[in-house]
RODO-2510 file (C-alpha; in nm, 4 decimals, decimal comma):
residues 131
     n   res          X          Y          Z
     1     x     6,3815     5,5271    10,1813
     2     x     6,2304     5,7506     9,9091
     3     x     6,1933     5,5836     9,5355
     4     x     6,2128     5,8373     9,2220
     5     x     5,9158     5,8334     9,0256
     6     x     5,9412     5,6599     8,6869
     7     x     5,9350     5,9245     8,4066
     8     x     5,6684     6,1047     8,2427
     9     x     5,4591     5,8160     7,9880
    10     x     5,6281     5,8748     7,6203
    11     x     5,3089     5,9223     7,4600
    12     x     5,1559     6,1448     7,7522
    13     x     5,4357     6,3599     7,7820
    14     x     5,4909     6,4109     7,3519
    15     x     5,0885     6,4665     7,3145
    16     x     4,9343     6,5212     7,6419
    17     x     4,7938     6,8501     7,6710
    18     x     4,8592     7,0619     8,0031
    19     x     4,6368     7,1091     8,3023
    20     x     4,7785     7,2139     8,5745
    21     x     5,1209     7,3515     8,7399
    22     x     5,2393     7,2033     9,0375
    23     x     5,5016     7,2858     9,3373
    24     x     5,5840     6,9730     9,5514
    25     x     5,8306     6,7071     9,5462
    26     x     5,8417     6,4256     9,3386
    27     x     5,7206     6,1101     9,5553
    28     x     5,4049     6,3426     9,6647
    29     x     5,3577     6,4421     9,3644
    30     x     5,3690     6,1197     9,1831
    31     x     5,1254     5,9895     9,4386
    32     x     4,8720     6,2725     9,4217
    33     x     4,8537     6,2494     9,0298
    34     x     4,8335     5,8549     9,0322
    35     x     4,5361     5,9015     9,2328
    36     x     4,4097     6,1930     9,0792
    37     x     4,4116     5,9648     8,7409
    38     x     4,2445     5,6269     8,8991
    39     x     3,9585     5,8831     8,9800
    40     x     3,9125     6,0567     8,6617
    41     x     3,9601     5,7102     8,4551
    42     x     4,2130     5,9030     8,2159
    43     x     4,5922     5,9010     8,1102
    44     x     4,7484     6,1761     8,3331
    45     x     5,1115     6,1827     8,3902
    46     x     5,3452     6,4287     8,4805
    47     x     5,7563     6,5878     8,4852
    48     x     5,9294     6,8869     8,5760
    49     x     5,9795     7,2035     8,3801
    50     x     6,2550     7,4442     8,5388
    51     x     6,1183     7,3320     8,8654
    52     x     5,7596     7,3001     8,8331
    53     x     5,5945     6,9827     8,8311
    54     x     5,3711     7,0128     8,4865
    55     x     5,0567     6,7698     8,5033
    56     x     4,9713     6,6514     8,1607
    57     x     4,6231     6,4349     8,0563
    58     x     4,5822     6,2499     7,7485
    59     x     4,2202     6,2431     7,5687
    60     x     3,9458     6,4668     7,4691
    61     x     3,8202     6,7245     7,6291
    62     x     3,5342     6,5277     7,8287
    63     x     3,8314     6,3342     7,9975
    64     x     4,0547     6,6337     8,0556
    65     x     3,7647     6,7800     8,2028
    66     x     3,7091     6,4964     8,4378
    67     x     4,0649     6,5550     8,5428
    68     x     4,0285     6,8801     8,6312
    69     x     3,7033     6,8059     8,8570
    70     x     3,9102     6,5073     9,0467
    71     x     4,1962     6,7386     9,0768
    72     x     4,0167     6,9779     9,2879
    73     x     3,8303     6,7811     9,4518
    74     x     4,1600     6,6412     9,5883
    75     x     4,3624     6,9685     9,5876
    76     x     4,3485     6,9506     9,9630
    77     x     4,5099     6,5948     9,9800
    78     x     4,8745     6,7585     9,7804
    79     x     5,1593     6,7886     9,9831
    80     x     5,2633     7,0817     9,7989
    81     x     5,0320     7,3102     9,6345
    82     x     4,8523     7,3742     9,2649
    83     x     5,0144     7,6496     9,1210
    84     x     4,7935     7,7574     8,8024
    85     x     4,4808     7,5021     8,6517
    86     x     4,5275     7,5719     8,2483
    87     x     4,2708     7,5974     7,9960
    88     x     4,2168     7,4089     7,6945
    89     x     4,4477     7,4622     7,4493
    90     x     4,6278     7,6799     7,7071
    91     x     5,0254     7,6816     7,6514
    92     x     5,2351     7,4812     7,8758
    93     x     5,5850     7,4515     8,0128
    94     x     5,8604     7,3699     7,8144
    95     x     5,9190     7,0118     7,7408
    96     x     6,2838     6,8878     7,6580
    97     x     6,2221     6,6623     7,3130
    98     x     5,9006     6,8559     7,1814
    99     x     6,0719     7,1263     7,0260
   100     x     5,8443     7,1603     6,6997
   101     x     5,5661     7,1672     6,8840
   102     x     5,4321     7,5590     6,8086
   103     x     5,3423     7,6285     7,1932
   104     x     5,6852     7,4803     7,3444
   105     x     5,9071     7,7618     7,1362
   106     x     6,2010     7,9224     7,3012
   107     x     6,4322     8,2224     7,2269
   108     x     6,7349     8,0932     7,0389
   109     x     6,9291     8,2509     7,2970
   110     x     6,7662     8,0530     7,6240
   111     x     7,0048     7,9746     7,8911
   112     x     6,6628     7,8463     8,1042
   113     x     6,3143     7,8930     8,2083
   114     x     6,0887     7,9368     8,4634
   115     x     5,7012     8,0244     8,6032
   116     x     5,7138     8,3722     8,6264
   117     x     5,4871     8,4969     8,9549
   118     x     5,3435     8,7758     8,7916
   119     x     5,2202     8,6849     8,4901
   120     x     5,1727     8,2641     8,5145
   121     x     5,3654     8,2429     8,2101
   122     x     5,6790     8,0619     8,1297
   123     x     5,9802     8,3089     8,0784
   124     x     6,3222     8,2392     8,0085
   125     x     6,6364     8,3393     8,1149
   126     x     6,8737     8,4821     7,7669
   127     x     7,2243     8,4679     7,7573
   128     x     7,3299     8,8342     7,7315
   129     x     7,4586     8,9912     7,4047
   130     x     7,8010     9,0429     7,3076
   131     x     7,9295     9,3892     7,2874
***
């Protein structure tokens, strides 16, 4: 019997900054980030954005850096696979509820989003004009 994950911590998810992209499902997920954060000694939490499992760390920079290190380190252990490691400051995913953030802005127009392969970037899907 699988369990779903609790959601993404309030205060991670509203001022965590982004690290890393993920593709796996949730249980794995949850456990590989759990685990990834008990190493690192640091807030990391996570959710999904149009599909992709965004990890999120809250702290400075020496933390978040931590984070990253442990994350490698344990890349191997993912059932599922690291999509894209984000720099500092780097924009993120979409996040439902953090609208005025500056680096979470989407076309008025948006029907959804989604990791585009090319570029790493999120891109979203408009809703055609009318004629």
């Amino acid at each position: 019997m699988s369990t779903t994950p609790a959601p993404c911590k309030p205060e991670i998810f509203k001022n965590g900054s982004p690290v890393a992209f993920v593709d796996g499902s949730s249980a794995p997920v949850e456990k590989w980030v759990q685990e990834v954060a008990r190493q690192a000694e640091a807030r990391v939490d996570w959710h999904y954005s149009g599909g992709v499992a965004q990890i999120l760390c809250l702290g400075d920079v020496v933390s978040r850096s931590r984070v990253l290190v442990v994350m490698k380190k344990l890349e191997d252990q993912l059932d599922g696979r690291v999509m894209r490691y984000l720099n500092q400051g780097e924009k993120g995913l979409y996040r439902r509820g953090d609208e005025d953030n500056p680096l979470q802005q989407v076309p008025e127009d948006a029907i959804g989003g989604f990791l585009n392969p090319l570029t790493g970037e999120q891109d979203f899907i408009t809703r055609p004009k009318e004629s």
